[in-house]
N, C-alpha and C positions, 0 to 999 in steps of 0.2 A: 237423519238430521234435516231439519227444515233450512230455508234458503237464509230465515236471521241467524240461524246459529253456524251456517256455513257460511257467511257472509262476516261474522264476529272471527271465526278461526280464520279465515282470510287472511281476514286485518291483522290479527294476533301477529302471524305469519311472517307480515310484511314489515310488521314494528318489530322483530325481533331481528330480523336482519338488517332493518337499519341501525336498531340499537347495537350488532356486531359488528356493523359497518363504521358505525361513527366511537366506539367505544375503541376499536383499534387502532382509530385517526388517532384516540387518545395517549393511546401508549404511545404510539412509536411518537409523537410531541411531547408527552409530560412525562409520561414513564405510569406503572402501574396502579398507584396511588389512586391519581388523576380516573385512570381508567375505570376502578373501582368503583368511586364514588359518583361518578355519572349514569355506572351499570345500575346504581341500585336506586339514585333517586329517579333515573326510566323507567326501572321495577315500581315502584312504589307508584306512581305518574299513571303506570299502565294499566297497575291491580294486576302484574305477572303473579302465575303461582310459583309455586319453589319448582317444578317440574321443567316451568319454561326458562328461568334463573339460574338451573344447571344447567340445562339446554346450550344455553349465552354462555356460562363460563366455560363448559367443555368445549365450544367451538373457539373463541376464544385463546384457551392454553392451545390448543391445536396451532392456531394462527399465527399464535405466539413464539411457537416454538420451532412453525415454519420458518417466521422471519429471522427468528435469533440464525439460524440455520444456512440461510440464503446470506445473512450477515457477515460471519464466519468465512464463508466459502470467500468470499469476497473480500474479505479481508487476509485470507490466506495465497490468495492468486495476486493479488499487488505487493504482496509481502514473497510471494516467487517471481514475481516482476524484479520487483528491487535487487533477489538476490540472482540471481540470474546475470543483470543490468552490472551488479558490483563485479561477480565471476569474473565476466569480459572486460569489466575496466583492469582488474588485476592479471589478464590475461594481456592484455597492451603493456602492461608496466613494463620499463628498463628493460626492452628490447633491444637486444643492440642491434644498430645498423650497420649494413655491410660495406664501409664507405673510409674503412680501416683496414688494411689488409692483416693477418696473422702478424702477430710476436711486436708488430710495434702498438700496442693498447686497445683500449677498450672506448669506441664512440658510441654514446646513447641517450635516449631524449629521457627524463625523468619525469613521470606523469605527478609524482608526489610534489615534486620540489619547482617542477614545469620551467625548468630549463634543461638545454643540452650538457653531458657531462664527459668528460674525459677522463680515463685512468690509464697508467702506464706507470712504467718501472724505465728508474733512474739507472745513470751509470755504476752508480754503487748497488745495484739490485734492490733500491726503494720503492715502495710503489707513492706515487703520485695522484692526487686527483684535480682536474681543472676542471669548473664551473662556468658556465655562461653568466656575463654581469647583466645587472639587472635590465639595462638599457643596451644591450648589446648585441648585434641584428644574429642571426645563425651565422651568416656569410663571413663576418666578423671574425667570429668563432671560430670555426673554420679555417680559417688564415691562423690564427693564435696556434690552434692545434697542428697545422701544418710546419709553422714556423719551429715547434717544441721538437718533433718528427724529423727536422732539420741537424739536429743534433744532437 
């Protein structure tokens, strides 16, 4: 090869990677369509042959197939984020607190309903539930559940 015909594959060279380069910007913005269409009017533009047009598509679906990939992964690890994140909120739920001794009811803070809640059993063997009102401090609370505790 003399220095113009190695000087032409060069360039060939160099416009084929930018044509994968900028035909990729294209997908991951328009989607493949768009991609398409830019690939073959730079073919035409360039006078690519079909050799160098697989060349671009093969690398390309490669590229393609990387990003769908790296996509995925990524969309699977905040999707184990989430559930993970939900686990431990369901792992807090209606806890009870130890701030009730045995046989007289049940004290606990309700993450679903995000007030504190009381249950117990009445003189006639009922079970009871009290709820925090909606403006009503814990300490509040508290006192009401002690007062019930009373008798």
């Amino acid at each position: 090869m003399n220095t113009d015909e190695l000087n032409k594959y060069f360039e060939k060279d160099v416009t084929i990677n930018e044509i994968v380069r900028l035909a990729f910007w294209k997908y991951r913005l328009s989607g493949k369509r768009s991609m398409n269409t830019y690939i073959f009017s730079e073919a035409k533009n360039n006078n690519l042959s079909d050799d160098e047009l697989n060349k671009i598509i093969d690398i390309l679906n490669k590229k393609i197939q990387n990003y769908k990939q790296e996509q995925e992964q990524k969309q699977n690890e905040e999707l184990e984020k989430e559930l993970i994140k939900t686990l431990k909120i369901q792992e807090k739920r209606n806890q009870k607190t130890k701030s009730v001794g045995n046989g007289k009811g049940s004290l606990y803070y309700s993450e679903t309903q995000k007030c504190w809640i009381f249950q117990y059993h009445d003189t006639q063997g009922k079970r009871q539930t009290i709820k925090q009102k909606k403006n009503e401090s814990e300490e509040d609370f508290k006192i009401r559940v002690a007062e019930i505790k009373k008798v």
